[in-house]
N, C-alpha and C positions, 0 to 999 in steps of 0.2 A: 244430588249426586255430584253436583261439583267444587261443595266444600269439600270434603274430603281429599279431592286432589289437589287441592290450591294448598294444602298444610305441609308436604315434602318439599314443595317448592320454597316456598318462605322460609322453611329451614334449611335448604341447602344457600340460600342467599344470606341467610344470619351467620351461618357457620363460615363462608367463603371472606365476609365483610370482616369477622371476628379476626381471621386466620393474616387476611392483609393488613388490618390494625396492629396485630402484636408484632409482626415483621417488619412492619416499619418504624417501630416504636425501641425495636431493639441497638445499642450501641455497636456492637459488631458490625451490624447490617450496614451501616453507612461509615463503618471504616477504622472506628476505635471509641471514640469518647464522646460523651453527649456537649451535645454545645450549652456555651453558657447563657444564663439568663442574662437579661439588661439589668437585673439588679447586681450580677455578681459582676458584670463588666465596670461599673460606675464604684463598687467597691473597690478593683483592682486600680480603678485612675484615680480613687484617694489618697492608695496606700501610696502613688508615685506624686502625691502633691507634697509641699512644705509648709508646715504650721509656721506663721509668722506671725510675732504680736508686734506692734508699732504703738509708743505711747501717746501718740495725737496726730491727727488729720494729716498735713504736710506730708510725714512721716510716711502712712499707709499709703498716702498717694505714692509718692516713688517708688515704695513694695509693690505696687499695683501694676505701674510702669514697666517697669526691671523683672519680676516676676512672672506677669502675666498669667495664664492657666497653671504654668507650672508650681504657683505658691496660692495658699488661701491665707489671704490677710485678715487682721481683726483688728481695733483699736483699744488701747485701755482706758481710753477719752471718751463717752459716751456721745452722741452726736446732739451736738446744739450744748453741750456743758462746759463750763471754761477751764483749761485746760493746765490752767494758771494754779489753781486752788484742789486740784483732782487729789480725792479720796480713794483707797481700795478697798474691797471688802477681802474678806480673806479666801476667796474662791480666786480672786482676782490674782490674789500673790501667786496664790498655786499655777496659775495659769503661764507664769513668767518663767517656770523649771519645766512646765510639761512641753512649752513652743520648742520644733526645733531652731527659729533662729528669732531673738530681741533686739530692735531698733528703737532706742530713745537718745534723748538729747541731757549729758548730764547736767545739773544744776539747776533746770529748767519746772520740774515737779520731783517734789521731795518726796512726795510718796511714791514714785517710780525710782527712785535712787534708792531708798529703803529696800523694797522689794530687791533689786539687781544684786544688793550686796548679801541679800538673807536668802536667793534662791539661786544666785550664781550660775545664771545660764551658760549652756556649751558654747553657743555662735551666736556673740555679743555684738553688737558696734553700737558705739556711742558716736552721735553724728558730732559735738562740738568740734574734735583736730578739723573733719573735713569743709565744715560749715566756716570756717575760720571769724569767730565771734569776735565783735573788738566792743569796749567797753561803754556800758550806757553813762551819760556824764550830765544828765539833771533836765533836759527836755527843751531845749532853744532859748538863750533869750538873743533876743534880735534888736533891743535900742539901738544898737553903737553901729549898725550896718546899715550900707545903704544900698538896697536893691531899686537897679531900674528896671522898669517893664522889661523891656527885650535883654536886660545887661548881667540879670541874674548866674550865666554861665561865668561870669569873671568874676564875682565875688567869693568869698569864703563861702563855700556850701561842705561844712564838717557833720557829720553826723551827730545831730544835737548839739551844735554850734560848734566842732570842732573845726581847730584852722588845719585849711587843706592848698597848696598850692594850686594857681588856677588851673591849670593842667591835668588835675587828679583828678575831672570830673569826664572822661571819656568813655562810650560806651561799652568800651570791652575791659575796663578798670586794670591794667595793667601796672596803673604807677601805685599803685596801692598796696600792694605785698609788702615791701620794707616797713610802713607805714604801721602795717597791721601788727606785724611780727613785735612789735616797738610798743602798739597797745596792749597788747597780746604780756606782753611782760610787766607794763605798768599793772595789767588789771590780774595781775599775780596779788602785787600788793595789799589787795582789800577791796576793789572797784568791783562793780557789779557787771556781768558781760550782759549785752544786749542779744536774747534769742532769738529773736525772731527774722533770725535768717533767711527762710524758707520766699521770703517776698523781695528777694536780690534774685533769679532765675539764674546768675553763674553758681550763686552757692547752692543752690539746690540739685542743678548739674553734678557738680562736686560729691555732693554727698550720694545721688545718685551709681557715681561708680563703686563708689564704697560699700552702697549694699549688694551691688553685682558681686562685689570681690567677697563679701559674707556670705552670698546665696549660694557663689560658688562653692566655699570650701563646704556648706551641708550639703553640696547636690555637687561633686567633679562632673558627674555625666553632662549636666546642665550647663556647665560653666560659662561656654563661649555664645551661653543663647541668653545668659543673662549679662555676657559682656556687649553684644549685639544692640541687645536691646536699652542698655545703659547709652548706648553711640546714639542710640534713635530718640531717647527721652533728649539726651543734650543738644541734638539739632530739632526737635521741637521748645523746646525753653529756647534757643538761639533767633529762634521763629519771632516769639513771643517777644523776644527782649527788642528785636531788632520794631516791632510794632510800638513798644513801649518810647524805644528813641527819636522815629516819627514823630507819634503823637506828641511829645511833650516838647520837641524840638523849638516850635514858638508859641510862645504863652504870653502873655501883658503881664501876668502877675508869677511869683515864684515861691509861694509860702504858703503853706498848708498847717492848718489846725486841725489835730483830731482829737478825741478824747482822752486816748492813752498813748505813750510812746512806743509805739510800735512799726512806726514805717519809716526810720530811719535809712535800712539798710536800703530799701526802695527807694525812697525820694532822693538819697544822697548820689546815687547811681547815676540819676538823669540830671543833675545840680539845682534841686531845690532843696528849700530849707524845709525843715520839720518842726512845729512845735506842739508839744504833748500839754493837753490840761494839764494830767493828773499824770504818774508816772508809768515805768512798767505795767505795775500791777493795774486793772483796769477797773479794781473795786476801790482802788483808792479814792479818797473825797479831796477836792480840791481845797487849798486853804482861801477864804476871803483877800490875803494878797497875791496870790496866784492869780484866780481871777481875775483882780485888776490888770497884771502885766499882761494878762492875754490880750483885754480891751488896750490896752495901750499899744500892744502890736498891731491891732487891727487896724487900731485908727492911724497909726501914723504909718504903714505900707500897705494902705488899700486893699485890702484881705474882703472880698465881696461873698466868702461863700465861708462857714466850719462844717465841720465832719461828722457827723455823728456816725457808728459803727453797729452794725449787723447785728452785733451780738450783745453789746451793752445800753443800757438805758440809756435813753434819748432825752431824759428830762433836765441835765445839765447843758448839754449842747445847744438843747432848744429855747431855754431862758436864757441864753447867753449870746444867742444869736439875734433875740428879737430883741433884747436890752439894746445890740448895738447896731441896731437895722440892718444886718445880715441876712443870707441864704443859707438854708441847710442842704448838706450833701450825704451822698452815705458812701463811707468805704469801708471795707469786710479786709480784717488783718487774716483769714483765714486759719485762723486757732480753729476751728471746727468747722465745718462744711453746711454750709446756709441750706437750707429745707428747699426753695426753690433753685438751686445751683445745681450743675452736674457734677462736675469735679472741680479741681486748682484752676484749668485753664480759664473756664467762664467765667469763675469767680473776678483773673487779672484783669480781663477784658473785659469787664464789668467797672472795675477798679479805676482803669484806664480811661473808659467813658466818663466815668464821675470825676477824675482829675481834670479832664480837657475843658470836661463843662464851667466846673471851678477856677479854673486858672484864668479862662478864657482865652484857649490855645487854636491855633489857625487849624 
């Protein structure tokens, strides 16, 4: 007898549960419009990001910096590939008309110069004006100079042997604008400029507000948050730079070998010399008298450590080290971003480390 009464029961409780389901389930009932999903939320913070493409690491760092959440950066430089010799596929070109904003460096990859001129993006900047490139002029030779342990800050320390008044080598490089401007026209001429800017922390500053000023005009709303943060990137690199002057401030030795000419703009910063094996390009092969003069630099100013780099084979640096009872070092020109690195910073402060050890700096 007492199924029968238990079945009205259960259905008015089915019917009561039904009734408060679809009331609350109604739009009106809570006020107008249904809320959004998390996916349609995560949609709507895409459509307010900015497509930026960067044509090599350096590059996308400062986009990274300066932008922050508000830009999704990408590289057209694959990670760990050199950035020297870069190829595009044709999805790749495409990709340089659909960003809204392109950051490269002209002269630098020819395939990315290609691309700029055949897809003609809206909000360009070429970092070379701000980078202020001065010309590469054949990789050190050092016979005719005479560097003392501690005395290296009074010598000729030119970028790739050029002559610089003693004075030009201060850490906030102020005496070097006329300078530059003077190379800057000779290397009109025909001379080849030297890229690799990005490892001088003023020039990278530099070019830093340059993309603020690009990110602004695709985003005004944005403007003063990527001008902000353009101010915070260059008192972090100011950081950096001021660690750099420290460290390298005394050293026994002041001459650095590396593979390829690349750290000119850096070494020249702090007044040491730079001498490259092979040249810019870092797949270049060294000629047999090349070679020699490097040995002859070694031997005759004390050069107790060469360099071998992150990213290129090690098997010249390392025959050439042990031919002349040398130590090998590693310095990262950070063309692309080392697998175990986090960003640019670690990379310098890595750099840094490997220079003090080399030099043998107090």
């Amino acid at each position: 007898m007492s199924i029968p009464r238990r079945y009205p029961l259960l259905a008015l409780l089915a019917a009561g549960a039904l009734t408060l389901s679809a009331c609350g389930s109604t739009p009106e009932a809570s006020g107008g419009q249904a809320p959004q999903s998390p996916a349609q939320d995560t949609e709507a913070v895409e459509q307010d990001t900015l497509e930026v493409l960067a044509s090599f690491y350096p590059l996308e760092y400062v986009v990274q910096q300066v932008g922050g959440d508000l830009v999704s950066v990408s590289s057209m430089t694959p990670e760990g590939a050199d950035p020297h010799d870069l190829e595009l596929s044709p999805r790749q070109v495409r990709t340089v008309s659909e960003a809204d904003v392109v950051v490269y460096l002209s002269g630098f990859q020819a395939a990315v110069d290609e691309a700029i001129v055949s897809r003609e993006p809206e909000h360009l900047l070429d970092t070379a004006q701000a980078a202020r490139l001065v010309p590469y002029t054949g990789g050190g030779d050092l016979h005719d100079h005479d560097h003392g342990d501690d005395e290296h800050a009074e010598d000729e320390h030119g970028h790739e042997g050029e002559e610089h008044a003693e004075d030009e080598h201060g850490h906030e490089g102020e005496e070097h604008a006329e300078e530059e401007v003077a190379e800057e026209e000779h290397a009109a001429d025909g001379e080849v400029l030297d890229p690799h800017f990005w490892l001088d922390v003023e020039r990278l500053a530099a070019v830093g507000h340059e993309v603020a000023r690009v990110l602004g005009a695709a985003a005004p709303e944005h403007a003063q948050t990527f001008l902000d943060r353009a101010d915070a990137l260059e008192a972090d690199l100011s950081s950096l730079d001021q660690e750099f002057a420290e460290g390298l401030a005394q050293c026994e030795r002041g001459i650095v070998v590396t593979p390829h000419a690349a750290f000119g703009y850096l070494l020249d910063r702090f007044g040491l010399q730079h001498v490259g094996i092979a040249g810019i390009d870092p797949e270049t092969e060294p000629s047999p008298a090349r070679l020699r003069e490097i040995g002859d630099v070694v031997r005759e100013h004390g050069v107790t450590t060469i360099y071998a780099e992150s990213a290129v084979n090690p098997q010249v640096t390392q025959i050439l080290a042990r031919d002349l009872g040398v130590d090998t070092g590693v310095l990262d020109p950070i063309e692309t971003l080392a697998e175990d690195m986090t960003d640019y910073r670690e990379v310098m402060e890595s750099n840094l480390a490997a220079l003090r050890a080399g030099l043998g700096c107090a």
